[in-house]
C-alpha positions in Angstrom: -16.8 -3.1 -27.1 -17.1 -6.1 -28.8 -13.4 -7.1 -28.7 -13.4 -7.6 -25.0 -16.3 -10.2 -24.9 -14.0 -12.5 -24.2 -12.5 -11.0 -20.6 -16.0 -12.3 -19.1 -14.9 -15.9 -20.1 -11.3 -15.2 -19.1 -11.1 -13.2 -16.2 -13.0 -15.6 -13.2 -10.9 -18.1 -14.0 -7.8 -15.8 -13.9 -8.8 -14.4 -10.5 -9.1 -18.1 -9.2 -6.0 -18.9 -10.1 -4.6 -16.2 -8.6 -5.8 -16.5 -5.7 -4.9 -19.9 -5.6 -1.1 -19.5 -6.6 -0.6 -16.7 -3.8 -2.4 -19.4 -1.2 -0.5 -22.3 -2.1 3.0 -20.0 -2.2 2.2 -18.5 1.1 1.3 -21.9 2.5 4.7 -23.4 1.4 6.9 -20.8 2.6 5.1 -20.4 6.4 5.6 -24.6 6.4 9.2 -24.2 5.1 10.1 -21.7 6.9 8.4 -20.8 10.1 8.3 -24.3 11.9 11.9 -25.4 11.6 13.0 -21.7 12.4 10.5 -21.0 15.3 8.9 -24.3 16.1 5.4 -23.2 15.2 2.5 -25.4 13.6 2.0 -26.4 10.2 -0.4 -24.4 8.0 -3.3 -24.9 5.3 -4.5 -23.7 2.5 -7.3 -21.9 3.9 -5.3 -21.1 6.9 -2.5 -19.3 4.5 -5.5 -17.7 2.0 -7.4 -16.0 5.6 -3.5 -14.6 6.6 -2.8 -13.6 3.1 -6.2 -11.6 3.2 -5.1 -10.2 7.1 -1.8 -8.9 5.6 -3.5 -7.3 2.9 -5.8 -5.6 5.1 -3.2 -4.4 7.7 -0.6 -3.5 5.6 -1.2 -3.0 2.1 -4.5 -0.9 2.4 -7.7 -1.3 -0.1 -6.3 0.2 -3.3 -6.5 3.8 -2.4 -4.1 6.0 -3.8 -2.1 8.6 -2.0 -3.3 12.4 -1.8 -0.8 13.3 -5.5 -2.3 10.5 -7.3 1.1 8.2 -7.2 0.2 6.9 -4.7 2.2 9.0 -2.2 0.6 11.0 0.7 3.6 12.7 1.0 3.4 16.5 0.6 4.7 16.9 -3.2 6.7 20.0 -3.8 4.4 21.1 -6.9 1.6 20.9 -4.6 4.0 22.7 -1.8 4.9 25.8 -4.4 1.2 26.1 -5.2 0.2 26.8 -1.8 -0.2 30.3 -0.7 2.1 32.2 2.5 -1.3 31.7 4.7 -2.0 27.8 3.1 1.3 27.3 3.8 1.6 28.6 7.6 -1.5 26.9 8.4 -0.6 23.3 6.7 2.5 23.9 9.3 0.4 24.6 12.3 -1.9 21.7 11.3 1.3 19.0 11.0 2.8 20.8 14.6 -0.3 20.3 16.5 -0.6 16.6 14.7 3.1 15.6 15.3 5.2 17.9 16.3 6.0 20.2 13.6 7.1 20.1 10.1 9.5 21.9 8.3 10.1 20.6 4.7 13.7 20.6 3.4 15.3 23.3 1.6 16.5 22.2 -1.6 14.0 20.0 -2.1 11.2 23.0 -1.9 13.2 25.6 -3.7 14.6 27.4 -0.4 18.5 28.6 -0.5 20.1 26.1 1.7 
C-alpha cells in the first residue's frame, strides 16, 4: 500500500492529458478531413471533446463486459455444453420469439456435421 502513494500525484494529470490528446486528435482529423471532403464547418476543442464523449456513449458502451466475461455476449460453446436438453430448448425458444430463431453451428458446438 505504500508503493502506490504516488498514483494520487500521477494519475489526474494523466487523465487530463488524455483527455486532452484524444480532443485535440479528434479535432484535427474532423478539420482535415470532413470540410474539404463534405464541405461541413470547422470544429473546436470543446466541440470535438462533447462528440468524442457522444461516440463513446453510442457506440462503445460504459465498460460493461459481455455475459462470458471477454467481453462477448455471444453464446460461448462451454457455456452451450453446460446447459441442459430443457436449458437448451428453452434458450432456443427465447432467441425464436426474440429474432427469429437460433440454431448454433455444428462443429462449432460439438454436433456431427
Amino acid at each position: 500500500m505504500r508503493k502506490k502513494w504516488w498514483m494520487f500525484l500521477w494519475a489526474p494529470p494523466a487523465i487530463a492529458l488524455f483527455v486532452w490528446i484524444f480532443g485535440e486528435v479528434v479535432m484535427h482529423l474532423w478539420n482535415w478531413l470532413l470540410p474539404p471532403l463534405f464541405g461541413w464547418h470547422l470544429i473546436t476543442f470543446w466541440q470535438a471533446l462533447g462528440l468524442l464523449i457522444l461516440c463513446r456513449i453510442l457506440f462503445g458502451g460504459f465498460g460493461g463486459r459481455g455475459h462470458d466475461g471477454r467481453g462477448s455476449r455471444r453464446m460461448s460453446a462451454r457455456r452451450w455444453e453446460r446447459m441442459t436438453l430443457e436449458e437448451r430448448e428453452a434458450f432456443r425458444e427465447k432467441m425464436k420469439n426474440r429474432c427469429g430463431g437460433f440454431e448454433p453451428p455444428a462443429e462449432e458446438f460439438g454436433k456431427p456435421a
